[in-house]
Wavefront OBJ file of the C-alpha trace (Angstrom):
o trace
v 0.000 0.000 0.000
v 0.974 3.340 -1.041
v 1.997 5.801 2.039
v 0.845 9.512 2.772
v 4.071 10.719 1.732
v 3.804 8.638 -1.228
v 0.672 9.787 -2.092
v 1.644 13.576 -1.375
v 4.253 13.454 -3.603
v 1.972 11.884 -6.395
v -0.325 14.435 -5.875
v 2.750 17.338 -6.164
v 3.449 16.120 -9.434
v 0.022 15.914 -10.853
v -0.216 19.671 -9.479
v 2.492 20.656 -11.440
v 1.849 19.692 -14.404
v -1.501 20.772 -14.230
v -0.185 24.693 -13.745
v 0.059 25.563 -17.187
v -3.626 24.634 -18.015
v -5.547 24.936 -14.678
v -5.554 26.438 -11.532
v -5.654 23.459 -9.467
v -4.951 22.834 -5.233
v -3.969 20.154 -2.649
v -5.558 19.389 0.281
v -4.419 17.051 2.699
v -6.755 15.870 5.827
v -5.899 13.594 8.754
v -7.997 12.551 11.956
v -6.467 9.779 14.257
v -9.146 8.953 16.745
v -9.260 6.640 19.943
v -10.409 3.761 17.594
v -10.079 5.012 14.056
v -7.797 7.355 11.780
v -7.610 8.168 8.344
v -5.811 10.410 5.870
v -7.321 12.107 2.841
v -5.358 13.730 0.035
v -7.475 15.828 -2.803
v -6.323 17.565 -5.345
v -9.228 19.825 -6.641
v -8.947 21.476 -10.550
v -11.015 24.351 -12.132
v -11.100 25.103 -15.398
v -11.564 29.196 -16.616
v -12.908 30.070 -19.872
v -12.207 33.622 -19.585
v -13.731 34.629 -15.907
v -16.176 32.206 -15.641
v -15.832 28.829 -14.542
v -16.066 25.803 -17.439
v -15.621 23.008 -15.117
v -14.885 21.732 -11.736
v -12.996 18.293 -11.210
v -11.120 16.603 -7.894
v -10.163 13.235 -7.124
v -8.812 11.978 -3.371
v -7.330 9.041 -2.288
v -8.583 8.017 1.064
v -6.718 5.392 3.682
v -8.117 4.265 6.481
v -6.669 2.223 9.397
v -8.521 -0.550 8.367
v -7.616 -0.188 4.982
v -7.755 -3.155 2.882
v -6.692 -4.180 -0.625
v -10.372 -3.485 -2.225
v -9.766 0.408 -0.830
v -6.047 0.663 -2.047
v -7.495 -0.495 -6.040
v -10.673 1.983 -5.916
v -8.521 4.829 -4.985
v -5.906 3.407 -8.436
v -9.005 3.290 -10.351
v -10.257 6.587 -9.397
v -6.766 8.253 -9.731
v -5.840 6.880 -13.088
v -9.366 8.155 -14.284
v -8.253 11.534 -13.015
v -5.038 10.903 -14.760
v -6.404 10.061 -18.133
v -8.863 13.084 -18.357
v -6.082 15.385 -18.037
v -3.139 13.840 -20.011
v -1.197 13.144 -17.005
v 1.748 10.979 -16.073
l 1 2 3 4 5 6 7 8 9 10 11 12 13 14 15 16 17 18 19 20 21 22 23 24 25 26 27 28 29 30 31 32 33 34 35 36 37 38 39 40 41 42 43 44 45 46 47 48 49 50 51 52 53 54 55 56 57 58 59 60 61 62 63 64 65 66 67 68 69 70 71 72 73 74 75 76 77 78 79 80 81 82 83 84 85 86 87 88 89
């Protein structure tokens, strides 16, 4: 399973390259409980054409401390979606 840090840096990149077309941001959650933690990491994109707003698009990866194999493939799915839709490596 892919670590925060990993993920953070993941997320970096995708940010990055993302500068030159959209204005895009990374936000990065974390709540460790008595019982339960998790980390979130979401990078959200928006899309200008001239001032207003064409579209609106985000994708997260999500681990939980109970995190199992069937989380760690829907957050790959989800990301290489994200990935696709905006030419990214």
């Amino acid at each position: 399973m892919k670590t925060r840090k990993q993920v953070l840096a993941e997320f970096q990149r995708m940010q990055n390259q993302l500068c030159d077309k959209v204005r895009g941001f990374v936000v990065v959650q974390e709540h460790n409980g008595y019982d339960f933690a998790y980390w979130c990491i979401k990078i959200q994109v928006t899309t200008f054409k001239g001032l207003e707003i064409e579209a609106r698009d985000e994708v997260e990866w999500t681990h939980y401390s109970c995190q199992g194999e069937e989380n760690e493939r829907e957050n790959e799915a989800v990301l290489a979606e994200f990935k696709e839709k905006f030419n990214l490596k």
